[in-house]
C-alpha positions, 0 to 999 in steps of 0.5 A, spaced: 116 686 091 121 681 094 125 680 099 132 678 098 135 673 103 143 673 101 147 667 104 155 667 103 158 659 102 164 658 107 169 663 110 166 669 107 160 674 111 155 678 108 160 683 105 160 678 100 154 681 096 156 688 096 157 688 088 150 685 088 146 688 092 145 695 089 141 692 083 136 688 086 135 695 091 135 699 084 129 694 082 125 696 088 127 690 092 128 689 099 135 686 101 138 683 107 144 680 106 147 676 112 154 674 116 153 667 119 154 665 126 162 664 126 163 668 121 166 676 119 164 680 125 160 673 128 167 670 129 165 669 137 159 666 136 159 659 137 155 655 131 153 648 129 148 646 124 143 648 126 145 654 128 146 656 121 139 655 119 136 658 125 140 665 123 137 664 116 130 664 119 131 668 125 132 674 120 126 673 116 121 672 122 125 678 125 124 682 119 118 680 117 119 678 111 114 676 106 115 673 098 122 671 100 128 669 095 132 665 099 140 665 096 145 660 098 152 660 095 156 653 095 157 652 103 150 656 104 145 652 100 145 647 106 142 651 110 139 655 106 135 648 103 133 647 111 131 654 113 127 655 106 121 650 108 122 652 114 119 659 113 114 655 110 109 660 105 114 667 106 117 663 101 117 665 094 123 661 091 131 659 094 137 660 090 142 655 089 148 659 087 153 653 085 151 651 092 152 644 096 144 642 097 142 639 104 140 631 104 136 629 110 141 626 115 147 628 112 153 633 113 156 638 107 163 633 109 158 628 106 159 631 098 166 631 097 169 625 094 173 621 100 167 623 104 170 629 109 176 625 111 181 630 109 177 636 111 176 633 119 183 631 118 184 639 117 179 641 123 183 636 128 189 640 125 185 647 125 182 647 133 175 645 129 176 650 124 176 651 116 182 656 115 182 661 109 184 658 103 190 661 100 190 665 093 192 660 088 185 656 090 181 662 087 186 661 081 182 659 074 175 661 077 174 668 073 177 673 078 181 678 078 188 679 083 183 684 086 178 680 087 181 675 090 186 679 095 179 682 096 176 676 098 183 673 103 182 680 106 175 679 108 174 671 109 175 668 116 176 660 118 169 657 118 166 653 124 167 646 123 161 643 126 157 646 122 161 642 116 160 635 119 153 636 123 147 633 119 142 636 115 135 635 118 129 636 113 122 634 113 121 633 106 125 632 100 128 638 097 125 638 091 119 639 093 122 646 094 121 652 088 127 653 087 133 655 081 139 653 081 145 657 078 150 652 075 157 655 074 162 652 069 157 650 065 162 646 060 163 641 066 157 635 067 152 637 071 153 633 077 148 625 077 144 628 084 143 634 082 140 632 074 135 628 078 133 633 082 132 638 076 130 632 072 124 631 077 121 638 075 120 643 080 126 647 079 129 651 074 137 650 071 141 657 070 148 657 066 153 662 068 159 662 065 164 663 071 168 660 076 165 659 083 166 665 086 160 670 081 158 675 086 165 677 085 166 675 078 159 676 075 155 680 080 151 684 075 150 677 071 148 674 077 143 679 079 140 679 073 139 671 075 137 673 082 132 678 078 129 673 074 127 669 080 124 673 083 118 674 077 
């Protein structure tokens, strides 16, 4: 059996994975989600980059986990990229659920398109957070107005440091057993992100939903979860 490592994107804690979660136990797995430092009840805690990928291997050292299936959601999969070859052979495979992937000696601002000038601007403006969103930036993404009001509730401003500090790899990323869970899939798959697939090593998974799937396709996506498992 594995064990789950379940890593939410920005703003969000390890309440996000409620929907998901029964499955993966039915099928006899250990599961383990978790809250970032900075984030849902670790608010207080002060967190860079780094400290991200430390959460995430602290808890798999901590609990002694073996046969790891490491799940990082949008923001997440930077750090989970880092933490996966850090664990070294607890590692069964990661999961990049319409998730950023880390690049060596490059921040998560790093993807969007003017370079993260817009999202410092908002931080200087934020006392160095990311604030929560607002209803309308769930629009279109397969949720419903319960869903999202369900999100708004439980989300919290997301440390900026850890959005501008870089990643720090020691090998390419693509040497990773790894899946990738591509949402929207009538949009074109990203040019970097087809390379790395192209490359051979990682697997490519379509579902059809917007970006948010533990909330909107949670069984959907734990079949997915499952699957990698094997």
């Amino acid at each position: 059996m594995a064990d789950f490592v379940l890593v939410a994107g920005a703003r969000l804690g390890a309440w996000a994975w409620d929907d998901v979660v029964p499955a993966l136990r039915a099928a006899g797995h250990g599961v383990h989600p978790l809250t970032l430092s900075g984030l849902a009840e670790k608010q207080d805690v002060p967190a860079g980059q780094q400290t991200h990928v430390q959460d995430i291997v602290d808890l798999v050292e901590n609990e002694d986990l073996h046969d790891v299936v490491l799940v990082g959601h949008s923001y997440s999969g930077i750090p989970a990229g880092q933490a996966a070859e850090r664990i070294g052979d607890r590692l069964a495979r990661v999961v990049f659920v319409d998730s950023a992937v880390p690049a060596d000696g490059e921040p998560f601002a790093a993807i969007m398109a003017d370079g993260g000038t817009a999202l410092k601007a908002t931080l200087a403006e934020n006392a160095g957070f990311w604030p929560v969103m607002s209803a309308a930036h769930f629009e279109e993404h397969d949720l419903t107005e319960e869903q999202i009001a369900r999100i708004l509730a439980g989300a919290t401003p997301h440390p900026g440091a850890t959005l501008t500090e870089p990643a720090v790899l020691a090998r390419p990323v693509d040497e990773l057993p790894a899946t990738y869970v591509k949402c929207f899939p009538d949009e074109e798959l990203d040019e970097d992100l087809a390379e790395l697939i192209a490359r051979g090593n990682w697997r490519l998974v379509e579902l059809d939903t917007g970006h948010w799937p533990m909330f909107s396709k949670p069984r959907e996506l734990a079949r997915i979860l499952l699957d990698a498992a094997l």
